[in-house]
C-alpha positions as CSV (number, residue, x, y, z in Angstrom):
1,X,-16.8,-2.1,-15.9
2,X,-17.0,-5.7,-14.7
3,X,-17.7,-6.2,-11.2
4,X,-15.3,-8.8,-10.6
5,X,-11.9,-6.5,-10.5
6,X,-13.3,-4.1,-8.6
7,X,-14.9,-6.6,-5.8
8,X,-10.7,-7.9,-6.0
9,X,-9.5,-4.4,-5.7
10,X,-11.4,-4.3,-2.7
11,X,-10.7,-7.2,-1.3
12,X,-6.6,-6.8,-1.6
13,X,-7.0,-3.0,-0.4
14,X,-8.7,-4.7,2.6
15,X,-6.0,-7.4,3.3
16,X,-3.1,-5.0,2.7
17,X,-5.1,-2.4,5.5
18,X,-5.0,-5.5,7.7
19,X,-1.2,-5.9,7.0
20,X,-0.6,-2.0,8.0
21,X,-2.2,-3.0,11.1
22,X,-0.1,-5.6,12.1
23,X,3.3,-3.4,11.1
24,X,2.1,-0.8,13.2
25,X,1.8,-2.4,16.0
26,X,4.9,-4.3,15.5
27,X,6.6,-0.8,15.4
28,X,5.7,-0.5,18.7
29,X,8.4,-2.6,19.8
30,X,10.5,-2.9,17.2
31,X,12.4,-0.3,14.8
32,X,10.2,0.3,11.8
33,X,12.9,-1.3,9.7
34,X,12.4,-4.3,11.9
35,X,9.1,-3.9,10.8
36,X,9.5,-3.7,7.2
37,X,11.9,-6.7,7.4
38,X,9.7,-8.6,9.1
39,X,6.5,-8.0,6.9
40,X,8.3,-9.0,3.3
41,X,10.6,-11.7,5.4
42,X,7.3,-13.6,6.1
43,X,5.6,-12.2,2.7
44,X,8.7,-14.6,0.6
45,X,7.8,-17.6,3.2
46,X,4.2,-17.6,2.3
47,X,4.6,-17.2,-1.6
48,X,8.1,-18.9,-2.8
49,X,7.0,-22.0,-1.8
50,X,3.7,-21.4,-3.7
51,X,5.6,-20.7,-6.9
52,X,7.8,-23.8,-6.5
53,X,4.5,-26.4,-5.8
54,X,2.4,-24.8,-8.4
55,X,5.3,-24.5,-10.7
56,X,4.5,-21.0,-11.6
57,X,6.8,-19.7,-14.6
58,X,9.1,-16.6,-13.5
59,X,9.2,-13.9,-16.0
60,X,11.6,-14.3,-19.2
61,X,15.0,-12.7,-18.7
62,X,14.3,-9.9,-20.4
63,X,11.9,-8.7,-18.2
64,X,13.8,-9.0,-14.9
65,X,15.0,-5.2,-15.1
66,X,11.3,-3.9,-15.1
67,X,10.6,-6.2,-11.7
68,X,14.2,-5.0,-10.1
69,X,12.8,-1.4,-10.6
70,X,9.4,-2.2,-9.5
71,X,10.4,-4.3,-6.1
72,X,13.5,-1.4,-5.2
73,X,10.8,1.1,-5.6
74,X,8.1,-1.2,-3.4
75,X,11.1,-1.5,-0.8
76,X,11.5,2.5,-0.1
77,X,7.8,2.9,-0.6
78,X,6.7,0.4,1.9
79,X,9.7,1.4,4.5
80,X,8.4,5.3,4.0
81,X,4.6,4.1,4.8
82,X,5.4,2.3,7.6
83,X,7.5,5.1,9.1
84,X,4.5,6.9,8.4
85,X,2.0,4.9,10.0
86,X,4.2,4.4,13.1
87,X,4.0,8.4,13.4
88,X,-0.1,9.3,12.4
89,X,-3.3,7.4,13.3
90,X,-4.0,4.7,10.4
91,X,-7.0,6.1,8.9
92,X,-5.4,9.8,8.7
93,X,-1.9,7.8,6.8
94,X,-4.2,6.4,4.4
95,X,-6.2,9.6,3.3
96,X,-2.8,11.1,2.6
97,X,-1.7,8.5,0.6
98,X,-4.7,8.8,-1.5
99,X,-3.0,11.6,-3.6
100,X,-2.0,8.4,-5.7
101,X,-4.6,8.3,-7.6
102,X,-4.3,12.0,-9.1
103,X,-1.1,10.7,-10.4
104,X,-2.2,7.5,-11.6
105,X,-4.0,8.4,-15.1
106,X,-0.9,10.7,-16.6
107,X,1.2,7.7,-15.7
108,X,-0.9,5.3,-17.3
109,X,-1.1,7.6,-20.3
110,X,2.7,8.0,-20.5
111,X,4.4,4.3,-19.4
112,X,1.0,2.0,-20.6
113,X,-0.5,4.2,-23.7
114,X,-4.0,4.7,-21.9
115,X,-6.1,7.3,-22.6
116,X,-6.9,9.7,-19.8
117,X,-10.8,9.7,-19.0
118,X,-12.8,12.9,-18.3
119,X,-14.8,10.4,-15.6
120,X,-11.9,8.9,-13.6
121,X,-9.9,11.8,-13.9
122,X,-12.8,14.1,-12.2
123,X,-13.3,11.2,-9.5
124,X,-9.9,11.5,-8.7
125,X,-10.1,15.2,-8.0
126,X,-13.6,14.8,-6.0
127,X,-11.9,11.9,-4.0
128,X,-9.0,14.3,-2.9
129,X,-11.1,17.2,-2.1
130,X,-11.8,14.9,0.5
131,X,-8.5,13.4,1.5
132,X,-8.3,17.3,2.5
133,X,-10.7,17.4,4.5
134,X,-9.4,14.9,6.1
135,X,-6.0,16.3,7.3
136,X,-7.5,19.2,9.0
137,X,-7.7,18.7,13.3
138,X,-4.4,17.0,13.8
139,X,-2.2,17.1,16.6
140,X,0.2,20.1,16.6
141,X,0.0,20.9,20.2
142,X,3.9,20.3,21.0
143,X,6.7,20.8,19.3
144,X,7.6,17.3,19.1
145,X,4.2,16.2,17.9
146,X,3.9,19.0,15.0
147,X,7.5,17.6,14.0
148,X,6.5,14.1,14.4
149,X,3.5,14.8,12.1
150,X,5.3,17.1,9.4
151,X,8.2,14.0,9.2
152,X,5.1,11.4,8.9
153,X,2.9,13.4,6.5
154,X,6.2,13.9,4.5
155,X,6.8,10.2,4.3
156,X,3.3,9.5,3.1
157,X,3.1,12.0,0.0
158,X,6.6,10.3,-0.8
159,X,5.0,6.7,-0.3
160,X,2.0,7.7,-2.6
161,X,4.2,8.7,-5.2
162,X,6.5,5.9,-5.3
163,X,2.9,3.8,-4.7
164,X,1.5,5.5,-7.9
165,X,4.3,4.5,-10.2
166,X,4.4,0.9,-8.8
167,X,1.0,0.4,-9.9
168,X,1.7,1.2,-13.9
169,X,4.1,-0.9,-13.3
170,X,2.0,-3.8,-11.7
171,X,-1.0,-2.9,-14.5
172,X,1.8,-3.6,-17.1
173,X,3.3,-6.6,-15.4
174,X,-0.6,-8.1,-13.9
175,X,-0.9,-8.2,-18.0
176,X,2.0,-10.6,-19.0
177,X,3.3,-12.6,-16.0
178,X,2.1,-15.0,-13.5
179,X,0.1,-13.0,-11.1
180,X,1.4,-15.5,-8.4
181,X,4.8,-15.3,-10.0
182,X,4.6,-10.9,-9.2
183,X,3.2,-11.3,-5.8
184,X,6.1,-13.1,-4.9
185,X,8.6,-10.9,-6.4
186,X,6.5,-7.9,-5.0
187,X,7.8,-9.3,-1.1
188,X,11.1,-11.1,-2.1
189,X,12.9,-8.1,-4.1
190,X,11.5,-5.8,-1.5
191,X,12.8,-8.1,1.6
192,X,16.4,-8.6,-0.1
193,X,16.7,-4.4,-0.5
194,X,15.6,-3.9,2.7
195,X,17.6,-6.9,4.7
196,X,20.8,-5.3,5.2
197,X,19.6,-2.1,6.7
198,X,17.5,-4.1,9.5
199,X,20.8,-6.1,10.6
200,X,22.7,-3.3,9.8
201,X,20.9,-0.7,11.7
202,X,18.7,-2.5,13.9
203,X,18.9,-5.3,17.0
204,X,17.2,-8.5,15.9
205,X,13.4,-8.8,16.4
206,X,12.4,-10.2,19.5
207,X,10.5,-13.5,19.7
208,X,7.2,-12.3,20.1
209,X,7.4,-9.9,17.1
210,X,7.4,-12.8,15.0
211,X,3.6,-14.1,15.1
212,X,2.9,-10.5,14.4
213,X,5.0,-10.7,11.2
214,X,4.0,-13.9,9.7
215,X,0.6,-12.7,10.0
216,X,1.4,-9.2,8.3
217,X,3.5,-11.0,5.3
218,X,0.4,-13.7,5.0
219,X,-1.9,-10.6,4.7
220,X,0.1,-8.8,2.7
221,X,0.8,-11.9,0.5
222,X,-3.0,-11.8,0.2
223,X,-3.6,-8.2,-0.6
224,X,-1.2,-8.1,-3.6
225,X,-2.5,-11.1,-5.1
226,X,-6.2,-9.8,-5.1
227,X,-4.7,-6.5,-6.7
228,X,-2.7,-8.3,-9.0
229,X,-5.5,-10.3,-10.2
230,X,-7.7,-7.3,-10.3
231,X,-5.2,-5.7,-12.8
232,X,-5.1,-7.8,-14.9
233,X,-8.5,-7.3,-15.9
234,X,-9.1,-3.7,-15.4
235,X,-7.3,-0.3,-16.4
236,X,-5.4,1.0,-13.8
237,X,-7.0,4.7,-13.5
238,X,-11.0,3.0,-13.3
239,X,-9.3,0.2,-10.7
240,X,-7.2,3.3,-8.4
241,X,-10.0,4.8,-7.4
242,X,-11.6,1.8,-5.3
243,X,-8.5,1.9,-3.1
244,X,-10.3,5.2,-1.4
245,X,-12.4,2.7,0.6
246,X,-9.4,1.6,2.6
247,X,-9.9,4.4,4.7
248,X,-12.7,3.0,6.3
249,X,-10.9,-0.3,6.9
250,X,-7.9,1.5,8.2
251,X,-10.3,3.8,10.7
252,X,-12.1,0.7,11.8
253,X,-8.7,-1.6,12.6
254,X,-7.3,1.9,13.6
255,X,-10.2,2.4,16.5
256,X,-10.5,-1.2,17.5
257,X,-6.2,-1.9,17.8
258,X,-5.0,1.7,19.2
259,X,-7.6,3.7,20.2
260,X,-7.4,6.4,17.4
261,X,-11.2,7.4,17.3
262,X,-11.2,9.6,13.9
263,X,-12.1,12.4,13.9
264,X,-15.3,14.1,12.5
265,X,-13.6,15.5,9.5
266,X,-12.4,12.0,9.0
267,X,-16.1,10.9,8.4
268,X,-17.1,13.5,6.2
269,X,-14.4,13.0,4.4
270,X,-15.1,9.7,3.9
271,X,-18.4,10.7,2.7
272,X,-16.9,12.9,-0.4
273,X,-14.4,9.6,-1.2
274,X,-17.6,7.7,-1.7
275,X,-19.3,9.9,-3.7
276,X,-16.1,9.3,-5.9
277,X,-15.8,5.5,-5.5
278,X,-19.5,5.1,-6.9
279,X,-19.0,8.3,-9.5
């Protein structure tokens, strides 16, 4: 396999850990729809404009159901995650999340026609033996926290799902569309779904949550371009399995923006996820 998607792979899974940052720590403040508003409000800023100066095609009419589907489903998926980060450390929300990739090569095999490898189908596995290592040593010592945590972990299994099918979807699209052209339809279809629930449900944001949120949609903006680019030259199962080294961006960002030291069975974890990545 070329080393050019996967050094993109890396790179997106990098910028988007950035972006989960930055919507964590917007929830703070704000309602995590607020947050989820913000981050795809600022996403469309950076990237229409970008389509209409490059004069990037959209995708033919027929196609426009596929990228409805795909930016509804991006919409709950991100508003789950989010919810989920706001409720667990970073790093522990991303190894949950990492059950994706299990899912990935039988949905590549039914929606794309690829053929399920022995290889990235056993890296898969090894990856989340340790994603389960990971969970263990949470906090469950009140009521509220074990509920909190159950709600969150809940929310993250949901978000990998819906992440898992979004990325046949983006392996599919990466193939036959504008990769600039899908980035921006991967934060505007999400930011029109998710629009009327923030001013529905929510106060406005307050001035100083905006910096935050231009920064999280520019990152973001960033993140899915590298992927989509990545997929576009790469199978989808072989390409999945690199996003296992956002846990280590996520702990690091995790420790130096709120505090949340991992734990030790976070770093040996990690050390199973790399045997998996390089596998």
């Amino acid at each position: 396999m070329p080393a050019l998607p996967i050094l993109l792979a890396i790179g997106g899974i990098a910028a988007l850990c950035l972006m989960d940052a930055l919507v964590k720590q917007i929830s703070l403040t704000e309602a995590v729809v607020t947050a989820a508003w913000l981050r795809y409000l600022f996403g469309s800023l950076t990237t229409i404009p970008l389509v209409i100066l490059l004069r990037r095609r959209l995708p033919p009419r027929a196609r426009w159901p596929r990228h409805l589907f795909r930016g509804a489903i991006m919409a709950v998926m991100g508003y789950l995650f989010f919810f989920a980060i706001s409720a667990l450390p970073l790093a522990e929300t991303l190894a949950i999340t990492f059950i994706a990739p299990l899912l990935v090569p039988p949905l590549g095999a039914l929606f794309l026609g690829e053929r399920i490898r022995l290889g990235a189908a056993l890296a898969g596995l090894v990856g989340f033996v340790g994603v389960l290592v990971t969970l263990n040593g949470g906090d469950m010592t009140t009521p509220q926290a074990s509920e909190l945590r159950l709600l969150g972990i809940g929310a993250a299994l949901v978000s990998a799902l819906l992440y898992a099918v979004q990325s046949i979807l983006l392996r599919e699209m990466a193939q036959r569309d504008d990769p600039l052209t899908v980035t921006m339809l991967s934060t505007a279809i999400p930011f029109v779904c998710v629009m009327p629930f923030a001013l529905a449900f929510a106060p406005l944001p307050a001035p100083a949550s905006l910096p935050l949120g231009l920064a999280a949609g520019a990152a973001g903006t960033c993140g899915f371009l590298l992927l989509t680019l990545a997929y576009a030259r790469a199978e989808a199962q072989l390409l999945i399995i690199f996003e296992y080294t956002g846990l280590f961006w996520a702990a690091l960002l995790g420790w130096a923006l709120f505090d949340e030291v991992p734990r030790l069975q976070i770093f040996m974890g990690a050390g199973i996820i790399i045997g998996a990545c390089l596998f």
